[in-house]
N, CA, C, O and CB atoms as a CASP TS submission, in Angstrom:
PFRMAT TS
TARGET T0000
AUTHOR 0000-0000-0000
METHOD Language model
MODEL 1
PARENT N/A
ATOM      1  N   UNK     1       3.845  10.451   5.739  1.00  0.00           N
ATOM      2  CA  UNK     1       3.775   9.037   5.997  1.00  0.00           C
ATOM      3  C   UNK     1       2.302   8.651   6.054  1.00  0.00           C
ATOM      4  O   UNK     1       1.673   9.294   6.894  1.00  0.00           O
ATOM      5  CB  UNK     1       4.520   8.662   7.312  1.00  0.00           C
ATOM      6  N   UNK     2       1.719   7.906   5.478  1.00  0.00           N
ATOM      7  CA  UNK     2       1.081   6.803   5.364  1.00  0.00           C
ATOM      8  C   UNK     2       0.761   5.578   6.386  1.00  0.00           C
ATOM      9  O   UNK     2       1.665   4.785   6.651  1.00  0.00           O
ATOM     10  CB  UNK     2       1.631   6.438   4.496  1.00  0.00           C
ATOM     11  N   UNK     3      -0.326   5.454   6.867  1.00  0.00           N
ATOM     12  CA  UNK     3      -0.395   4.002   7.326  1.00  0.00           C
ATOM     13  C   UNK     3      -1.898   3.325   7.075  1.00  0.00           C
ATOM     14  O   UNK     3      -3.029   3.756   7.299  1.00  0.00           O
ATOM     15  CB  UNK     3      -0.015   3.955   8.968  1.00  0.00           C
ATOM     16  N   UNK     4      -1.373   1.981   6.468  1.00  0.00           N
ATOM     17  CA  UNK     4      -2.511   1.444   5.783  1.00  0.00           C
ATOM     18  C   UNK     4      -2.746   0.519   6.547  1.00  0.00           C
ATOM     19  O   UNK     4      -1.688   0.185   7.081  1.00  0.00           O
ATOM     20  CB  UNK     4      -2.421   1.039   4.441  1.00  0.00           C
ATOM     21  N   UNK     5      -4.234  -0.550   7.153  1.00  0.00           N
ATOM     22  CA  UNK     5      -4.737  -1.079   8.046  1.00  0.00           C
ATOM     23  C   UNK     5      -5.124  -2.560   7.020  1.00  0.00           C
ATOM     24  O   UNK     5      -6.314  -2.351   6.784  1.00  0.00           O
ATOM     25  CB  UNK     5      -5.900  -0.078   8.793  1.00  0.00           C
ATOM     26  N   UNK     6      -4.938  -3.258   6.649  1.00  0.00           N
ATOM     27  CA  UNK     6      -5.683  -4.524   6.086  1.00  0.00           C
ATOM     28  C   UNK     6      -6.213  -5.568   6.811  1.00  0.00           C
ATOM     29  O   UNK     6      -5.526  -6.071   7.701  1.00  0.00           O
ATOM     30  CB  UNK     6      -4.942  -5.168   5.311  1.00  0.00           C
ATOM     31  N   UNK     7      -7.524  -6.051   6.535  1.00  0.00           N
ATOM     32  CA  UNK     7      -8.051  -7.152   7.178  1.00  0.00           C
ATOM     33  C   UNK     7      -6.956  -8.343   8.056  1.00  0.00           C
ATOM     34  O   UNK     7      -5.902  -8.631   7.489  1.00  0.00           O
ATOM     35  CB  UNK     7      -8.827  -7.813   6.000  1.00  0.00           C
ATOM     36  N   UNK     8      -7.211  -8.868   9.171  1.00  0.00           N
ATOM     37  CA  UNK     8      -6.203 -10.051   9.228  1.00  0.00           C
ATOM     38  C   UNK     8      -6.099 -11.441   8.268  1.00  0.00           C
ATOM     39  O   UNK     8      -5.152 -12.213   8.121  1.00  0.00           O
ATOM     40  CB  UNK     8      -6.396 -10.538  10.524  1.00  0.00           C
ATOM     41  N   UNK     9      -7.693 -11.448   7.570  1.00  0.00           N
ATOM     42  CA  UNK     9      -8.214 -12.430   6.889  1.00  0.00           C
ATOM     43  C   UNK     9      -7.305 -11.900   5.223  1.00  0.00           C
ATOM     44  O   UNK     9      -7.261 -12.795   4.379  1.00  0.00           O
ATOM     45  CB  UNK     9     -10.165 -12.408   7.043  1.00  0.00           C
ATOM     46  N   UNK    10      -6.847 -10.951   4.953  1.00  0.00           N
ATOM     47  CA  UNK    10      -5.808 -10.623   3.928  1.00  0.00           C
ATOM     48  C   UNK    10      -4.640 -11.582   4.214  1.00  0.00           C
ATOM     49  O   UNK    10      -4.151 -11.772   5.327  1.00  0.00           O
ATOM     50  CB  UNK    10      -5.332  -9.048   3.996  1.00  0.00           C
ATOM     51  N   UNK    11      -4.235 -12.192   3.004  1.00  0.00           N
ATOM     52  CA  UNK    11      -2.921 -12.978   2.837  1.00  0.00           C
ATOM     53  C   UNK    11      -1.878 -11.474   2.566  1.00  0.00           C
ATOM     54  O   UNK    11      -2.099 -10.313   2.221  1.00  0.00           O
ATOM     55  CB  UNK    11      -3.008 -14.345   1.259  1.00  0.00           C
ATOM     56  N   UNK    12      -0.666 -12.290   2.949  1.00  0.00           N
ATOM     57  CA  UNK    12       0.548 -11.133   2.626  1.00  0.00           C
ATOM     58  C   UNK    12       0.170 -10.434   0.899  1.00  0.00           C
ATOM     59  O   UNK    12      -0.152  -9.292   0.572  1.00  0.00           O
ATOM     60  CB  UNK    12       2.474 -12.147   2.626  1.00  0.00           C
ATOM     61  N   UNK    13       0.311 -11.263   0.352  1.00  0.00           N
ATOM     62  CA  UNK    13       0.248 -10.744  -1.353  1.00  0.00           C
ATOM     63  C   UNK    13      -0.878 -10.279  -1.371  1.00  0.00           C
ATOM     64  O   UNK    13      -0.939  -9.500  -2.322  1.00  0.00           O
ATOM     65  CB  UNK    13       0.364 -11.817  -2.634  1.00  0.00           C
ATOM     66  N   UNK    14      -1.939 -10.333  -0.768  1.00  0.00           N
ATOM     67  CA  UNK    14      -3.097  -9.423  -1.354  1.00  0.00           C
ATOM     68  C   UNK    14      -3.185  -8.526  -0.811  1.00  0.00           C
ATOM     69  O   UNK    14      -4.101  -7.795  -1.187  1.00  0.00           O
ATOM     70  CB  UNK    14      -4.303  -9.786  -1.423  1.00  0.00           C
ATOM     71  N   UNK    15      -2.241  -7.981   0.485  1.00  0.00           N
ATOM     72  CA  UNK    15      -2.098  -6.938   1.176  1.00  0.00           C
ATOM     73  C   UNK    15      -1.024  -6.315   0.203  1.00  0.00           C
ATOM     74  O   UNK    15      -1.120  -5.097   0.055  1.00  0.00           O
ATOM     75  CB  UNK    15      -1.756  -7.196   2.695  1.00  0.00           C
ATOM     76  N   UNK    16       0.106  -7.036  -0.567  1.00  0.00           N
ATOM     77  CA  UNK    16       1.046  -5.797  -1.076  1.00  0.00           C
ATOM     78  C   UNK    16       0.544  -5.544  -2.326  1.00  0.00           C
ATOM     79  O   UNK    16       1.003  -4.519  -2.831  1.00  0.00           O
ATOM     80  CB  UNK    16       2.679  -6.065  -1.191  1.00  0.00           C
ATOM     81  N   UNK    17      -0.401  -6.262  -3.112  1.00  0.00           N
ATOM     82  CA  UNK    17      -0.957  -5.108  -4.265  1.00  0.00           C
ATOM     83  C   UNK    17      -1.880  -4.780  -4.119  1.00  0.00           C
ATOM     84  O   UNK    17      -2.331  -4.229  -5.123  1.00  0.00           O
ATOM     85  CB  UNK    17      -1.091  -5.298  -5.513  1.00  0.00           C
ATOM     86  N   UNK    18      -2.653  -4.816  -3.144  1.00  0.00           N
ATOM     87  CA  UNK    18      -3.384  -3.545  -2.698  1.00  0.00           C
ATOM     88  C   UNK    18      -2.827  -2.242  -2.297  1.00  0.00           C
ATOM     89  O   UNK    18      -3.131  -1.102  -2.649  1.00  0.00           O
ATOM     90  CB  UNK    18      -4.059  -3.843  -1.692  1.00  0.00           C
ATOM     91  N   UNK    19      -1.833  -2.735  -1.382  1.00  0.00           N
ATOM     92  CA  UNK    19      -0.931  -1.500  -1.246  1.00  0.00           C
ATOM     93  C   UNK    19      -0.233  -0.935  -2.481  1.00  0.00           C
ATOM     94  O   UNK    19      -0.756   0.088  -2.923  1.00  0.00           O
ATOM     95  CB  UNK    19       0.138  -1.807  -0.296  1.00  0.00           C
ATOM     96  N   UNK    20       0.779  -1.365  -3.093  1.00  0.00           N
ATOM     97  CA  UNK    20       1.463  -1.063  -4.402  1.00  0.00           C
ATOM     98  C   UNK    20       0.460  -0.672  -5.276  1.00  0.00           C
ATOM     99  O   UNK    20       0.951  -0.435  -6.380  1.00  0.00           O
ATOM    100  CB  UNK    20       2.251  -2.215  -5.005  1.00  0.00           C
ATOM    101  N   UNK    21      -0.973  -0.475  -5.239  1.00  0.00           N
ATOM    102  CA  UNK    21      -2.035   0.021  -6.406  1.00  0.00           C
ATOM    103  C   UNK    21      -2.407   0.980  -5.976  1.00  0.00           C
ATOM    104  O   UNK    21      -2.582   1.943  -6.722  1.00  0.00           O
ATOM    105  CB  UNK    21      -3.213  -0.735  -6.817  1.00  0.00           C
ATOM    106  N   UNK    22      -2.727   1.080  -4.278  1.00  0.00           N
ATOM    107  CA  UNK    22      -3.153   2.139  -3.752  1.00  0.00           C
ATOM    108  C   UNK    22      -1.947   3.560  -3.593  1.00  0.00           C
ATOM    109  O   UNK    22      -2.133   4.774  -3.503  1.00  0.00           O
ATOM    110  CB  UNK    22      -3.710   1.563  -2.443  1.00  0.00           C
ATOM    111  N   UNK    23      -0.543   2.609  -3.615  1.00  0.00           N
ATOM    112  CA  UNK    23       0.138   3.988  -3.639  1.00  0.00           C
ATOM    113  C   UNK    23       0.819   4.568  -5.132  1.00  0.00           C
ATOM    114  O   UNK    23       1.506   5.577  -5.290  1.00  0.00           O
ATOM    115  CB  UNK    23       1.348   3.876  -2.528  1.00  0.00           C
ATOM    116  N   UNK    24       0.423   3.670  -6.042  1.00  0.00           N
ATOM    117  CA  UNK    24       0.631   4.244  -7.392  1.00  0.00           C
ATOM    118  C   UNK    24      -0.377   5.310  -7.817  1.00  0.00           C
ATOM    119  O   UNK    24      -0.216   6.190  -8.662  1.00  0.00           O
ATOM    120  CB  UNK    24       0.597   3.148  -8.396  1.00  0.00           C
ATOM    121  N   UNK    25      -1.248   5.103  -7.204  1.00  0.00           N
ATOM    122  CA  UNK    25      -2.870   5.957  -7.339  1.00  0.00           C
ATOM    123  C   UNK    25      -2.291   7.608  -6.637  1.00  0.00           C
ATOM    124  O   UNK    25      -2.046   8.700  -7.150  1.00  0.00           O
ATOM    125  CB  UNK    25      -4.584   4.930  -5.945  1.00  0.00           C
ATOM    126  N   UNK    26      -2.245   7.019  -5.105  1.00  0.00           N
ATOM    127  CA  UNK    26      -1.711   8.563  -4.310  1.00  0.00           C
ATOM    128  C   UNK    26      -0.260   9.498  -5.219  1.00  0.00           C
ATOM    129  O   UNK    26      -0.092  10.714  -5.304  1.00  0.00           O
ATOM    130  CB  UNK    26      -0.941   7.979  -2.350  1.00  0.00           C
ATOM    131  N   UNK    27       0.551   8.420  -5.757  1.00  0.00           N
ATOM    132  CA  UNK    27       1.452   8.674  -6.264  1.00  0.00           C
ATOM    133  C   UNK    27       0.976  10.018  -7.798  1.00  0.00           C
ATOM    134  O   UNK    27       1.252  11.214  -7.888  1.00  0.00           O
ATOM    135  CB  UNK    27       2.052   7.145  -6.498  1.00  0.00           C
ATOM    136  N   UNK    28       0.431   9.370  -8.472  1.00  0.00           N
ATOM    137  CA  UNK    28      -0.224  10.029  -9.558  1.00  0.00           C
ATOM    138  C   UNK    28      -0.645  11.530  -9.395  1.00  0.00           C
ATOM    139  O   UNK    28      -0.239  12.557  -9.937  1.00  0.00           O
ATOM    140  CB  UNK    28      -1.381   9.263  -9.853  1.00  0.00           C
ATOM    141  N   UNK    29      -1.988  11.185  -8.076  1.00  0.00           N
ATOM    142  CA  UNK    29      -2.330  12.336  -7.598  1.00  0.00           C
ATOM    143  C   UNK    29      -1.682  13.649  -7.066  1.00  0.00           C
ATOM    144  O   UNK    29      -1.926  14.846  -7.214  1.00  0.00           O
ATOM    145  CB  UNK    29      -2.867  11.994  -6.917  1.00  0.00           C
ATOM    146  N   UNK    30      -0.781  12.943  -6.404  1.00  0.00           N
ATOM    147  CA  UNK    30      -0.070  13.732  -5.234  1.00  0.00           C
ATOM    148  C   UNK    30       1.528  14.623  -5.849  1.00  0.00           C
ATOM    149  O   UNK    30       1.898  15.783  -5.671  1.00  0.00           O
ATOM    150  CB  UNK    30       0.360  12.355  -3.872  1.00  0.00           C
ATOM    151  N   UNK    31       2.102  13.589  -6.526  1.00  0.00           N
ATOM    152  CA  UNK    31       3.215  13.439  -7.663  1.00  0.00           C
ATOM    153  C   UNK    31       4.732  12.773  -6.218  1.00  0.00           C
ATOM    154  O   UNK    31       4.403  12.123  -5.225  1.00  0.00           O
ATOM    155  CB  UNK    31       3.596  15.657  -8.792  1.00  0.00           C
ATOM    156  N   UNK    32       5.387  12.945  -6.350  1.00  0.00           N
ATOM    157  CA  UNK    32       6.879  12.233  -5.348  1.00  0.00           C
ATOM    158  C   UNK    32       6.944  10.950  -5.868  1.00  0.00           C
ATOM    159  O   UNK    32       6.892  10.610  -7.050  1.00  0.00           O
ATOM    160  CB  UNK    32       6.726  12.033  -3.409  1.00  0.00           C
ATOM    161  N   UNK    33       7.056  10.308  -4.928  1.00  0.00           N
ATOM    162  CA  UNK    33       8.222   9.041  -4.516  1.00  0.00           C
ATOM    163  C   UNK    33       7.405   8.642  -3.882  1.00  0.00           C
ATOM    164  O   UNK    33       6.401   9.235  -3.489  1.00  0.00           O
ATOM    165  CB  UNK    33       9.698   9.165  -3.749  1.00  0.00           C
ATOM    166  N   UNK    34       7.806   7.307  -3.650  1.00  0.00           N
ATOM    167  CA  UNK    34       6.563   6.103  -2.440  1.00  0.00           C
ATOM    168  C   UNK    34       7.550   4.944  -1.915  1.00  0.00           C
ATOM    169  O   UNK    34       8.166   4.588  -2.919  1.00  0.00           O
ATOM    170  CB  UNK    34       4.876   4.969  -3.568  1.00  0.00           C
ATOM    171  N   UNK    35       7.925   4.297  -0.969  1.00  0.00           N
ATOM    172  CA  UNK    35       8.278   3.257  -0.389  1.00  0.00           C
ATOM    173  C   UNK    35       6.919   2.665   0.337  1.00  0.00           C
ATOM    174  O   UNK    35       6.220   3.370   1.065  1.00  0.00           O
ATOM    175  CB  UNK    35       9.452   3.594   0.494  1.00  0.00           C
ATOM    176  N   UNK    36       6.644   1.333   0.057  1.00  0.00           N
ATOM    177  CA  UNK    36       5.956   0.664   0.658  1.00  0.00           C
ATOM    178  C   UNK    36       6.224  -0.653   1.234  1.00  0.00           C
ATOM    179  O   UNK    36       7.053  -1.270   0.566  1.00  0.00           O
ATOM    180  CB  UNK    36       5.184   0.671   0.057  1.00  0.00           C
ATOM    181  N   UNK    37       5.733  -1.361   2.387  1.00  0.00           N
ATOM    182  CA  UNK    37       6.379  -2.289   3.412  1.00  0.00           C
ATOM    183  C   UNK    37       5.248  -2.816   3.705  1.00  0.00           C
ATOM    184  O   UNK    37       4.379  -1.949   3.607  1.00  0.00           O
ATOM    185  CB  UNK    37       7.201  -1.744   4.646  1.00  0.00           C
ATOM    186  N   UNK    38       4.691  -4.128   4.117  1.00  0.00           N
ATOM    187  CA  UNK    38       3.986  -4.864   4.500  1.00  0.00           C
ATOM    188  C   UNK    38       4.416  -5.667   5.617  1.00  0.00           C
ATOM    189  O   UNK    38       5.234  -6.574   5.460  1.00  0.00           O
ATOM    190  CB  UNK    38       3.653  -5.404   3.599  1.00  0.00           C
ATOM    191  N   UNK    39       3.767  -5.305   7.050  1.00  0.00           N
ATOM    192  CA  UNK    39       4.507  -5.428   7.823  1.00  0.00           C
ATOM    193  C   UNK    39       3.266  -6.753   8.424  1.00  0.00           C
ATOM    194  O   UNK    39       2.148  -6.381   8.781  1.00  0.00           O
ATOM    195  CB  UNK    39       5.045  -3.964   8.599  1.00  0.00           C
ATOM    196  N   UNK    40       3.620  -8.141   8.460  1.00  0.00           N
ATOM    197  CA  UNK    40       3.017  -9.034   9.382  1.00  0.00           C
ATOM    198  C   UNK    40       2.055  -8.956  10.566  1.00  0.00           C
ATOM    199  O   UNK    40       1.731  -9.980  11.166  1.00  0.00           O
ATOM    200  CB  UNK    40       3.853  -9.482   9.794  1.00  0.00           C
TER
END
């Protein structure tokens, strides 16, 4: 598990493709599966 920290000054959407880019990246590297959630 994963936990990612984003600015508060981040809007929702620029928090989930940051996330969704950052875990396609780990994804690549690492190889599995990824669920990601953007939590308010």
């Amino acid at each position: 598990m994963q936990l990612v920290f984003f600015r508060p000054s981040l809007s929702i959407e620029e928090s989930r493709r940051l996330l969704e880019s950052l875990t396609k990246m780990f994804e690549q590297i690492h190889g599995g599966e990824h669920i990601s959630t953007v939590f308010p």
